[in-house]
MARPA-134625 format. One record per residue (C-alpha): x, y, z. Coordinates in steps of 0.5 Angstrom, whole numbers, plus 500, padded with zeros to 3 digits. Example, Ala and Ser with C-alpha at 12.3 -4.5 7.8 and 13.67 -1.06 7.14 Angstrom:
525491516;527498514;
***
This chain:
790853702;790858707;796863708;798867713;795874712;790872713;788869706;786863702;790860695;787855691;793851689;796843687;799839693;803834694;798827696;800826704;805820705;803813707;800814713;803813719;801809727;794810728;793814723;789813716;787817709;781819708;779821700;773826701;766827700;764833702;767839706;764843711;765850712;765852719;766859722;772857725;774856718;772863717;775866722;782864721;780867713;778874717;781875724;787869723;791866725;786865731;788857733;792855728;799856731;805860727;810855729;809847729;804844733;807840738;803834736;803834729;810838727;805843721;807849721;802855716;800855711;795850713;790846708;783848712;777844713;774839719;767837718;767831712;765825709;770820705;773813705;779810708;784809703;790808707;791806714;798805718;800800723;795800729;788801724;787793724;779795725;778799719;779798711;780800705;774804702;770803709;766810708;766814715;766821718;771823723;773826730;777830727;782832735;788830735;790828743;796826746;793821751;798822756;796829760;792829765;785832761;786825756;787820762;781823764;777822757;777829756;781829750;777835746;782839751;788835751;793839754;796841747;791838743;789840736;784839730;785837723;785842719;787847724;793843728;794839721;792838713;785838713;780836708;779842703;783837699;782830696;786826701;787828708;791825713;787823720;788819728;784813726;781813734;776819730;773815725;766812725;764809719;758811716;751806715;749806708;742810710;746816712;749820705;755822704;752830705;748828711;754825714;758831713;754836718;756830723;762834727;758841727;752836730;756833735;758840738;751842739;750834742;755835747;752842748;746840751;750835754;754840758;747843759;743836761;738838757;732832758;725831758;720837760;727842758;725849757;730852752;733859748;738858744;742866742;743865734;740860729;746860725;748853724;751851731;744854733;741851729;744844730;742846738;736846736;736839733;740836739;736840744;729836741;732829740;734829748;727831749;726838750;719841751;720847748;725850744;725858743;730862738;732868738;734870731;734878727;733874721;727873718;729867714;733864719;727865724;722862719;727856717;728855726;720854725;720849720;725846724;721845730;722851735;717853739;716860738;723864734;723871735;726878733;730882738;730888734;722888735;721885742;723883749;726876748;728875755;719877757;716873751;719867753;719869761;712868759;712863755;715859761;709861766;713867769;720862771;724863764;728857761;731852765;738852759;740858754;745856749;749862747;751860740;753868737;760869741;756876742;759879749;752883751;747877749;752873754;750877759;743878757;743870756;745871764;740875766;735871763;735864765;732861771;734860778;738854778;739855771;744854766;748858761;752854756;756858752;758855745;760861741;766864742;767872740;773876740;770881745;769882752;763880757;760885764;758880768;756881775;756877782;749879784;746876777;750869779;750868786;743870789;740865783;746860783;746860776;752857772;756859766;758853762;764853757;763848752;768846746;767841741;765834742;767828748;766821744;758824741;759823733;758815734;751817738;750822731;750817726;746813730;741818731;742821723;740814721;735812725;732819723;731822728;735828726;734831720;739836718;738836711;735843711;741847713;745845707;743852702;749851697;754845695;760849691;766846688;773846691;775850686;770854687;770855695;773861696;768866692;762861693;763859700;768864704;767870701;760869702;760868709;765873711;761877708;755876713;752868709;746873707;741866706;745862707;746857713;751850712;756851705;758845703;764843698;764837693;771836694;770831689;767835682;771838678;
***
């Protein structure tokens, strides 16, 4: 339970009540930690609202989590299509399907939209309540931690969507943390050529390799943006995914990219960025936002259980609830050391 303050409590809740129109209970398999999770423990509240959300009517203290696995126990009027212990992951958004954004289909930035686990209870619990329009159910090929890296997958899917990654791409992703990390993997099932990293870490560079980076480099001890100049025979690469939220690698990612190029911006930082026209206009460059998923977590589960992504290496440590707060957020609030993905056995004792 996370509390204003910011701080974390592991504590007994009441089960949620029967779940309401369009809405199901999912027991939980497994639970991600994301760096907003994080976030809202170091720096919050950042997106979780001190009032109640306008969509959900929950107010702090907050039950956190996003990105799980489970099975439906319960659904409410409207989620005929499902049934109970269906396994499934979500599209955790929480979207009022009325604004001009939702009637467009871009629900991830409805007008006061919102997500499980920052708008309402998330899945750091047994339970959690969810929109039932979110659930994809699971293929028994894709296992239920597998399944659990499925939202942050789906970030890095529409990523490279926004940045019409393809065949023949020249790519550089800013940071292989597990966002970049789940670029890397997007990036190459679209077809990239080639798939540079920049990482100070030499085990989260050793780790990109073994995931298929073309070449990873440290920019403690060289000029990335030379080397993969290079590397591109002297053109630069046709996107960067900046996926740190540090605002200097946002304008060293501008200055980097090709003529014509893109600069998808994943990360979101707490600082701000210098930017100049003339490193925009005469090369007509583009800065482009990109914030969760459109409808890609179906497209996920097809490409886990067809094998074409394996995201299994970023799973580093799996911990109890119980244990969560020193074996998950106490570790990567201090830096993560080693680790990449923290998953929480929702279900262990």
């Amino acid at each position: 339970m996370w509390r204003p303050g910011p701080s974390l409590t592991y504590e007994m809740v009441p089960e949620p009540p029967p779940p309401g129109r369009d809405q199901a209970i999912v027991e939980v398999a497994f639970c991600g930690i994301c760096g907003t999770d994080v976030s809202e423990y170091t720096h919050g509240p950042v997106m979780i609202r001190p009032g109640p959300h306008p969509l959900t009517g929950a107010r702090p203290p907050m039950i956190l989590g996003h990105e799980f696995s489970g099975r439906v126990v319960a659904t409410g009027p409207g989620a005929e299509r499902l049934r109970a212990g269906q396994r499934v992951v979500t599209d955790p958004c929480w979207r009022c399907g009325q604004c001009y954004w939702c009637r467009r289909g871009d629900y991830q930035i409805c007008k006061v939209g919102g997500s499980v686990g920052l708008a309402s209870d998330g899945a750091l619990a047994r339970y959690v309540t969810v929109p039932t329009e979110g659930l994809v159910p699971l293929p028994d090929s894709v296992d239920d931690q597998t399944a659990a890296l499925t939202e942050p997958l789906a970030v890095a899917l529409h990523a490279v969507g926004r940045g019409e990654v393809g065949a023949g791409s020249r790519v550089l992703i800013q940071g292989f943390g597990p966002v970049g990390a789940a670029v890397l993997l997007a990036a190459r099932a679209r077809g990239a050529e080639d798939v540079f990293v920049s990482e100070p870490s030499a085990g989260r560079r050793q780790l990109a390799g073994s995931m298929g980076a073309s070449a990873a480099y440290d920019p403690a001890a060289c000029s990335v943006r030379t080397e993969v100049y290079r590397e591109t025979g002297k053109v630069g690469p046709d996107v960067i995914f900046e996926c740190t939220g540090i605002p200097g690698l946002l304008e060293e990612s501008v200055s980097s990219v090709r003529k014509g190029g893109k600069v998808v911006m994943v990360g979101i930082g707490h600082g701000n960025a210098q930017l100049s026209g003339w490193q925009i206009v005469p090369y007509e460059r583009e800065i482009i936002g990109s914030l969760g998923y459109r409808n890609d977590l179906p497209r996920v589960v097809e490409l886990l259980a067809s094998g074409q992504i394996d995201p299994r290496p970023l799973i580093t440590s799996v911990v109890s609830l119980r244990s969560a707060i020193s074996g998950a957020f106490d570790v990567l609030a201090g830096g993560g050391g080693r680790e990449m993905k923290i998953l929480i056995d929702v279900q262990a004792s």
